[in-house]
C-alpha positions as CSV (number, residue, x, y, z in Angstrom):
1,X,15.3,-7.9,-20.9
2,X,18.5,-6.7,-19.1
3,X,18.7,-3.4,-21.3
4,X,14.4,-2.2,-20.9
5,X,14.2,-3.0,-16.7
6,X,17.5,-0.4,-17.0
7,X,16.1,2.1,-19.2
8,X,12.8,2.4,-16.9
9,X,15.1,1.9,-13.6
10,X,17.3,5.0,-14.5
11,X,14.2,6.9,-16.3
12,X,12.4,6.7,-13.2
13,X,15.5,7.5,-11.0
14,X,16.5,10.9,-12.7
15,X,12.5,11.7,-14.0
16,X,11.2,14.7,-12.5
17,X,7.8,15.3,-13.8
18,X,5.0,16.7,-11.1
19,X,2.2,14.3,-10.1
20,X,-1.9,15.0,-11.2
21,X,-4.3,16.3,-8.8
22,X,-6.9,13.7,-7.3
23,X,-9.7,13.1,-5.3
24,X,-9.3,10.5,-2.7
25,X,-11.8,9.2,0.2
26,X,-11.1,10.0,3.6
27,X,-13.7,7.8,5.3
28,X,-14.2,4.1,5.0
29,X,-17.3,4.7,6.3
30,X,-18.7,7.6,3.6
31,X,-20.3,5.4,1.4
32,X,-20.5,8.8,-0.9
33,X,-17.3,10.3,-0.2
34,X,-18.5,13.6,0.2
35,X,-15.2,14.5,2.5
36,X,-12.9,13.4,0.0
37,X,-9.6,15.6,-0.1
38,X,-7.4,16.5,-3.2
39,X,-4.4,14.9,-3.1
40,X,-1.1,15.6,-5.3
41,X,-0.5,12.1,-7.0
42,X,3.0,11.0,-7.8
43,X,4.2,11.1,-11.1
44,X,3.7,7.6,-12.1
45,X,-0.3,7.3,-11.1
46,X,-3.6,8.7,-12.3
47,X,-6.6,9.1,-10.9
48,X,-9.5,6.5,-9.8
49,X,-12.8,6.4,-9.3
50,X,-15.2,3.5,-8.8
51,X,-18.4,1.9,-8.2
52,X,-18.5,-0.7,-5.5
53,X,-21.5,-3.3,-4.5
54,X,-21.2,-5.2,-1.9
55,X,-23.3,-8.2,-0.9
56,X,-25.2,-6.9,2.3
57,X,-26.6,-4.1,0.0
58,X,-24.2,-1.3,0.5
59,X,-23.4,1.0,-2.6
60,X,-19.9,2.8,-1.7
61,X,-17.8,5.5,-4.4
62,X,-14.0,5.2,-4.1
63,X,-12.0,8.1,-5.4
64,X,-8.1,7.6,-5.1
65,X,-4.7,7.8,-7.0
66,X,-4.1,4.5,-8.7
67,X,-1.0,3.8,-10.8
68,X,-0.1,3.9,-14.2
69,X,0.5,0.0,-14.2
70,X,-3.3,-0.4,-13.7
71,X,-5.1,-1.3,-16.8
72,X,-8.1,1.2,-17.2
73,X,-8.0,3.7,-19.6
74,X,-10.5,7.1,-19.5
75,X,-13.9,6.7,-20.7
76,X,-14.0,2.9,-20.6
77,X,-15.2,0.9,-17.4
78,X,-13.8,-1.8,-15.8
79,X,-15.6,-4.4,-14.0
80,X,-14.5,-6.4,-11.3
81,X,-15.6,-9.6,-9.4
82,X,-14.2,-10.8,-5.9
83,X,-15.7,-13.5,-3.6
84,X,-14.7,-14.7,-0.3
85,X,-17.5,-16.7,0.4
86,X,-19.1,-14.6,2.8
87,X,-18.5,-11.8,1.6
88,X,-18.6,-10.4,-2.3
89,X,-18.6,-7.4,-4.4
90,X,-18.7,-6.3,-7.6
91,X,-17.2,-3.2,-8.6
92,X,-16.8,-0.6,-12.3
93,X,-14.0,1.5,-12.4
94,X,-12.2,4.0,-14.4
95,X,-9.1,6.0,-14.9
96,X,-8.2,9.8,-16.4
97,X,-5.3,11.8,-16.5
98,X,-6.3,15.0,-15.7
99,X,-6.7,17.2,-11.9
100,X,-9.8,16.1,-10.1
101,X,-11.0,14.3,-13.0
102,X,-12.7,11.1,-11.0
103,X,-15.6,13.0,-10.3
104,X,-17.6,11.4,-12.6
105,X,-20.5,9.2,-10.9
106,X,-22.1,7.7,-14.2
107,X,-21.6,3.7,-13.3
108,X,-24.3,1.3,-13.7
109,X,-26.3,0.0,-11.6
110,X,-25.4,-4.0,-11.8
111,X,-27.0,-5.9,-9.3
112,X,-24.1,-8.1,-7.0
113,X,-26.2,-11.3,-7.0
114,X,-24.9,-12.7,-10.2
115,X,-25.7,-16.3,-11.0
116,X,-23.6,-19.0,-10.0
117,X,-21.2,-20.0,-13.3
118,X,-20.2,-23.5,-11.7
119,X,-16.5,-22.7,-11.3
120,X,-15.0,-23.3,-8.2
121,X,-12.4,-22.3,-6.0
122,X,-10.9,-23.2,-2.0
123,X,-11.5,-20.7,0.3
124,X,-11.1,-20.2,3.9
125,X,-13.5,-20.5,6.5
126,X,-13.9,-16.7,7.9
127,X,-11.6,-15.9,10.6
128,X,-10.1,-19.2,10.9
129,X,-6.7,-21.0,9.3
130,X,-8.9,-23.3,8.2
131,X,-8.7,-23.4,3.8
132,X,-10.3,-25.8,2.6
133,X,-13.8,-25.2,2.0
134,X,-15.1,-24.9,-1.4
135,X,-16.5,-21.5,-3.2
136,X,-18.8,-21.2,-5.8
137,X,-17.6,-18.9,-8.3
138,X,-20.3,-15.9,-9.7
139,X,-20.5,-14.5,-12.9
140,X,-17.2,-13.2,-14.8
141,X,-15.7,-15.2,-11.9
142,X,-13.3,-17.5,-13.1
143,X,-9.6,-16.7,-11.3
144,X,-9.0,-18.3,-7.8
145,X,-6.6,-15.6,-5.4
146,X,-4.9,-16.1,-2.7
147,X,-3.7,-13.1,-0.5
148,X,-2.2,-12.7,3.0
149,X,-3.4,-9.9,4.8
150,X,-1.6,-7.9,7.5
151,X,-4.7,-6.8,9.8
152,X,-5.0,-2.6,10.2
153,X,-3.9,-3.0,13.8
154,X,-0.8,-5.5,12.6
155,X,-1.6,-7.7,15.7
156,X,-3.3,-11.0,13.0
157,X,-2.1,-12.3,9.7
158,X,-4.4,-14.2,7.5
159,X,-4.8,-16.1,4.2
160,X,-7.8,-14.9,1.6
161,X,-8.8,-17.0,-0.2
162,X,-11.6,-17.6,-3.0
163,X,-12.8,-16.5,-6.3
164,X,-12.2,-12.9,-8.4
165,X,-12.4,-11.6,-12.4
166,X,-9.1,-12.3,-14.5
167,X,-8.4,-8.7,-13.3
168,X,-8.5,-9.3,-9.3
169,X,-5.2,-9.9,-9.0
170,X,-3.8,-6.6,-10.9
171,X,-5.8,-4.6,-9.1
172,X,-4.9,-6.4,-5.8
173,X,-1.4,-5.4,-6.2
174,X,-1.5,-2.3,-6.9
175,X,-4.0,-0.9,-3.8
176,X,-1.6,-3.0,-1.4
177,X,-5.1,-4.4,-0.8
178,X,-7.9,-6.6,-1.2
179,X,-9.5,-4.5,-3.5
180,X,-12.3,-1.6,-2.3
181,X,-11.9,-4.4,1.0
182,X,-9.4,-2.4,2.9
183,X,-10.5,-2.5,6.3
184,X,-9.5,-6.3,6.1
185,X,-6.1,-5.0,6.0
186,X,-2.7,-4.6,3.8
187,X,-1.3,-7.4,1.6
188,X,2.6,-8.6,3.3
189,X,3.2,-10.3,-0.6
190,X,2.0,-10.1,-4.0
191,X,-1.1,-12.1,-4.3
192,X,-1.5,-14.7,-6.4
193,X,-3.9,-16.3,-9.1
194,X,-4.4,-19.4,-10.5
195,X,-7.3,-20.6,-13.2
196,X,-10.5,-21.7,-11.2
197,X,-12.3,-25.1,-11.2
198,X,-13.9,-26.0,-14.4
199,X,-17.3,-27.9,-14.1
200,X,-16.7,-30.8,-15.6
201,X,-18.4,-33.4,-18.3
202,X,-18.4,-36.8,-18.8
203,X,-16.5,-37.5,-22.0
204,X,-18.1,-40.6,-23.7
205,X,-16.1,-43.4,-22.9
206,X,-14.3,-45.7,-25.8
207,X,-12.3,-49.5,-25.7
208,X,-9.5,-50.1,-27.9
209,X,-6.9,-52.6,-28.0
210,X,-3.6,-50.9,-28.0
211,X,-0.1,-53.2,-29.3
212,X,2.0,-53.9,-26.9
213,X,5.3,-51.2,-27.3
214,X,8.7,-51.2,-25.7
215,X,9.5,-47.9,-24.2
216,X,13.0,-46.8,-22.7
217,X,12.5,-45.3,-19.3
218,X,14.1,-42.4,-18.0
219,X,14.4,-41.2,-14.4
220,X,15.3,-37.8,-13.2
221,X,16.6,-37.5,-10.1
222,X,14.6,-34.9,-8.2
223,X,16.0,-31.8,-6.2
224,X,17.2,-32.3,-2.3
225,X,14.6,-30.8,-0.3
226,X,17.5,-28.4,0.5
227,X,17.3,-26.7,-2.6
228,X,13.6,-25.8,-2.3
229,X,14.3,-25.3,0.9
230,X,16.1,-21.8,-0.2
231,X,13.7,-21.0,-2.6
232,X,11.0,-21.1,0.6
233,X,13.4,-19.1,1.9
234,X,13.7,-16.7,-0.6
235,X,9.6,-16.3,-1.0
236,X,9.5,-15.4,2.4
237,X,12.0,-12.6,2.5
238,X,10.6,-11.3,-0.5
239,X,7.0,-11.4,1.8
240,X,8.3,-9.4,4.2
241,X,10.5,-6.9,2.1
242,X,6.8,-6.3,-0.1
243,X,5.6,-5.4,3.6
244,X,8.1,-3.3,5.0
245,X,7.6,-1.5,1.3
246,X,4.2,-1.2,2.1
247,X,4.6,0.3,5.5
248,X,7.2,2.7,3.9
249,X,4.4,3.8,1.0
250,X,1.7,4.7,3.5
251,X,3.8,7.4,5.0
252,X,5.3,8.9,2.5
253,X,4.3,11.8,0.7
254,X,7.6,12.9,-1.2
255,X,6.0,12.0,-5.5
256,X,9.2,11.2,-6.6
257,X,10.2,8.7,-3.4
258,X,6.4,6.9,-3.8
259,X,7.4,6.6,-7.9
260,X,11.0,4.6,-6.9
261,X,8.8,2.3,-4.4
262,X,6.3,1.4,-6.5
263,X,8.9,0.4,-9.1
264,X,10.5,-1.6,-6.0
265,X,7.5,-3.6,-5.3
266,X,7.0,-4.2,-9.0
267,X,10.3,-5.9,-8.7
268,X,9.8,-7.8,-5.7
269,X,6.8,-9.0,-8.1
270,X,8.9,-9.8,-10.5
271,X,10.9,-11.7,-8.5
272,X,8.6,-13.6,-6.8
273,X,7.4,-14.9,-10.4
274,X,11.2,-15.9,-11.2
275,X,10.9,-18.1,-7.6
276,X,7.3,-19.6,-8.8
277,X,8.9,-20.8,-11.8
278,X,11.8,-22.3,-10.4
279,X,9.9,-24.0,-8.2
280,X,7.9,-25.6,-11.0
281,X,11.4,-26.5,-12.9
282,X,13.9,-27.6,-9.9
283,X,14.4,-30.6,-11.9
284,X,15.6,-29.0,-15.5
285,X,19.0,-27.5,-14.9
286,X,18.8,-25.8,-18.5
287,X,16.2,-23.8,-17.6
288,X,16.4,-22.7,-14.0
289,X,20.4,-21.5,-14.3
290,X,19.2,-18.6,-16.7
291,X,16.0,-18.2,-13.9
292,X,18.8,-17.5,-11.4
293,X,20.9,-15.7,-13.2
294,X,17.6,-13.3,-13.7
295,X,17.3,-13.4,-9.9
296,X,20.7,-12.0,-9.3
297,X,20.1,-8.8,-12.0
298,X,17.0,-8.1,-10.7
299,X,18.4,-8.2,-7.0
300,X,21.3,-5.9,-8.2
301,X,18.4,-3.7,-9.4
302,X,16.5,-3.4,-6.3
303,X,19.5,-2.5,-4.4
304,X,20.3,0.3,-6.6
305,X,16.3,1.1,-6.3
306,X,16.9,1.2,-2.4
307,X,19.4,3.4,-2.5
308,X,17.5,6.3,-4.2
309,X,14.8,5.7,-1.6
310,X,17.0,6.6,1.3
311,X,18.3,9.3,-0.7
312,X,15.0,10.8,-1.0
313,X,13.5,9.7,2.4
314,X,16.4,10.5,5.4
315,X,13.8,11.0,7.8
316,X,14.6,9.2,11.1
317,X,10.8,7.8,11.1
318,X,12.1,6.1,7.4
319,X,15.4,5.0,8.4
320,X,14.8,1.8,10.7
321,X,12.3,0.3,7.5
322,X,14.8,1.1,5.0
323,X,17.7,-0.4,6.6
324,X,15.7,-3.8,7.5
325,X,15.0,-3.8,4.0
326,X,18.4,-3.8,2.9
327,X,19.7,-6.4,5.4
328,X,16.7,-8.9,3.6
329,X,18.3,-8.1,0.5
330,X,21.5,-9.3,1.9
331,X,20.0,-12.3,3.0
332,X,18.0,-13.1,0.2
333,X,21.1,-12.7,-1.6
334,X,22.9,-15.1,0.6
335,X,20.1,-17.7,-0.3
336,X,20.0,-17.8,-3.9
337,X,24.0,-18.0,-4.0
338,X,23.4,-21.1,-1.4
339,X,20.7,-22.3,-4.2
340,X,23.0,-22.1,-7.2
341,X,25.7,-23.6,-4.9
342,X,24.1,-26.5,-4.7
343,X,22.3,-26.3,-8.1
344,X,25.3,-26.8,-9.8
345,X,26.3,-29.3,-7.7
346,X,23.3,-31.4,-8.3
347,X,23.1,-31.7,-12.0
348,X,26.7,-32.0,-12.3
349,X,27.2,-35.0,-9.9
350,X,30.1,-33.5,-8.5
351,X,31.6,-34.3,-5.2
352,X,33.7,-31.9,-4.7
353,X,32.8,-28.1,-3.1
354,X,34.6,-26.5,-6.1
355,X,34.4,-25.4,-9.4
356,X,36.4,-23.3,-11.9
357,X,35.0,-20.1,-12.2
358,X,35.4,-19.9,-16.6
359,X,33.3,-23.4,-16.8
360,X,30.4,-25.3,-14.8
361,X,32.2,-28.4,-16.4
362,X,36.1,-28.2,-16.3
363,X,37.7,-29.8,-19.8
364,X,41.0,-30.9,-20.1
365,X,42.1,-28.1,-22.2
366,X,42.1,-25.7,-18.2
367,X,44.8,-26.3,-16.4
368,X,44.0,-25.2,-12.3
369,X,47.4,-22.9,-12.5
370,X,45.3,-21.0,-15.2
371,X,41.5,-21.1,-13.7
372,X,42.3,-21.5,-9.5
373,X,39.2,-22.5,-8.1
374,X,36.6,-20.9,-6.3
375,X,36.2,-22.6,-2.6
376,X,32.6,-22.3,-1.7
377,X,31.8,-22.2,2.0
């Protein structure tokens, strides 16, 4: 794992290829994009082009640059679901690799209103903290998102929430927005997804008469709240590094610099991955040391990542974002060596603030005059 992200980290770094020529939208409001301007994409994206209903009747064509992570391919449509509640859409897209090539306006004409599917997600009631209400999902509807949105102005933050295609979440990520939604505003974190609400069955019910069995009983002590207290730590530092990154991104215009930060926020995706899981395993010290040892590579990674962002973008309009984003890397660093601090200290029962730095568990066979050891703050 450690060996590809450094092979695409240094490819990317020392990569010099020119960017394809795209069409991209000027107006939110041009439901036909008739103004749209060509625009030299960075190396790493392709063009885009879509076909977006939306549930009060408006039919809107989105021309853009989109990036190579984005799964959509020339010649083959995508289709994608997203429903708030109040508001839905359904959208076909496609990609191609050649200048001005998302021209092409031959979508079909799918009608929004697609029946219900009785999957359901939680929502939130429009323009209130309140998430709790209920949404019925539609169609090829059958992911739940969650998404918090930096309004345009950047005076409101709030949580979206409701249902989307397996593919809303992709697509999410890599417009910085909910997608063809934009005038909600700019994602501050990766979204997220989770499998929707089934409908359910009744299962027929059966009675049997079991033997009575003696089972041993094991407990496992669970994490101090202090532990996943760093990790909420950690999720939000990553939140507002993935939106300094995306304030950076809509300035920028330099191919190579927009190729290194979309690398960047793919690893502050990454990352934020890593945290779900160790959230989900706080209490199985096998598997969440190799989680954080993951953490600390990839950190080391985006550092090295920052770096050849500055070098590329020494503007002073770049320079406050850039250097906020590197003191959140120093404290997100901070946090997950306070996490494996007390990790270790958890599931080995230990006492004592110390531990030799060759082994987790000292043996006999170490003697401290060979392995001094390390005093932790």
């Amino acid at each position: 794992m450690k060996l590809i992200i450094s092979v695409i980290l240094l490819w990317t770094i020392f990569s010099t290829a020119e960017g394809i020529l795209c069409r991209v939208c000027t107006d939110r409001n041009d439901s036909t994009c008739a103004n749209a301007v060509t625009t030299n994409c960075s190396d790493t994206e392709k063009c885009l082009s879509a076909r977006v209903s939306y549930s009060n009747g408006q039919i809107r064509l989105y021309y853009s640059c989109g990036s190579d992570n984005l799964d959509c391919l020339p010649g083959n449509n995508r289709e994608l679901n997203i429903n708030l509640g109040d508001t839905y859409i359904f959208a076909e897209y496609r990609c191609c690799y050649t200048d001005n090539c998302n021209t092409d306006e031959n979508f079909s004409n799918i009608n929004v209103n697609q029946p219900f599917n009785n999957f359901t997600c939680t929502g939130c009631n429009s323009g209130t903290p309140n998430c709790s209400a209920e949404i019925q999902c539609r169609g090829l509807e059958k992911t739940c998102i969650r998404a918090f949105i930096e309004t345009v102005d950047l005076t409101f933050l709030y949580t979206y929430q409701g249902c989307g295609s397996s593919n809303v979440c992709e697509l999410t990520n890599v417009l910085c927005t909910l997608p063809f939604l934009e005038e909600h505003g700019k994602i501050i974190a990766p979204a997220t997804c989770s499998p929707a609400i089934a409908p359910t069955t009744a299962a027929p019910t059966t009675t049997t008469t079991a033997a009575p069995t003696t089972e041993e009983t094991t407990t496992t002590t669970p994490c101090p709240v202090t532990l996943l207290k760093h990790l909420d730590d950690c999720s939000a530092l990553l939140r507002k590094l993935h939106q300094l990154s995306c304030k950076v991104k809509r300035k920028v215009i330099n191919t190579h610099a927009l190729s290194l930060i979309h690398l960047h926020q793919d690893l502050i995706s990454y990352q934020m991955k890593l945290i779900e899981q160790q959230m989900m395993l706080t209490d199985q010290y096998d598997y969440n040391m190799p989680l954080t040892f993951q953490q600390n590579m990839v950190l080391s990674h985006q550092q090295l990542v920052l770096h050849q962002i500055y070098q590329h973008l020494q503007s002073q309009q770049f320079i406050p974002h850039l250097f906020n984003q590197q003191l959140l890397l120093n404290q997100l660093q901070q946090q997950l060596h306070l996490y494996q601090h007390g990790l270790m200290l958890h599931f080995n029962n230990d006492p004592l603030n110390n531990y030799y730095l060759h082994s987790l568990l000292p043996t006999d066979q170490e003697s401290p005059d060979d392995y001094p050891p390390y005093q932790y703050p």
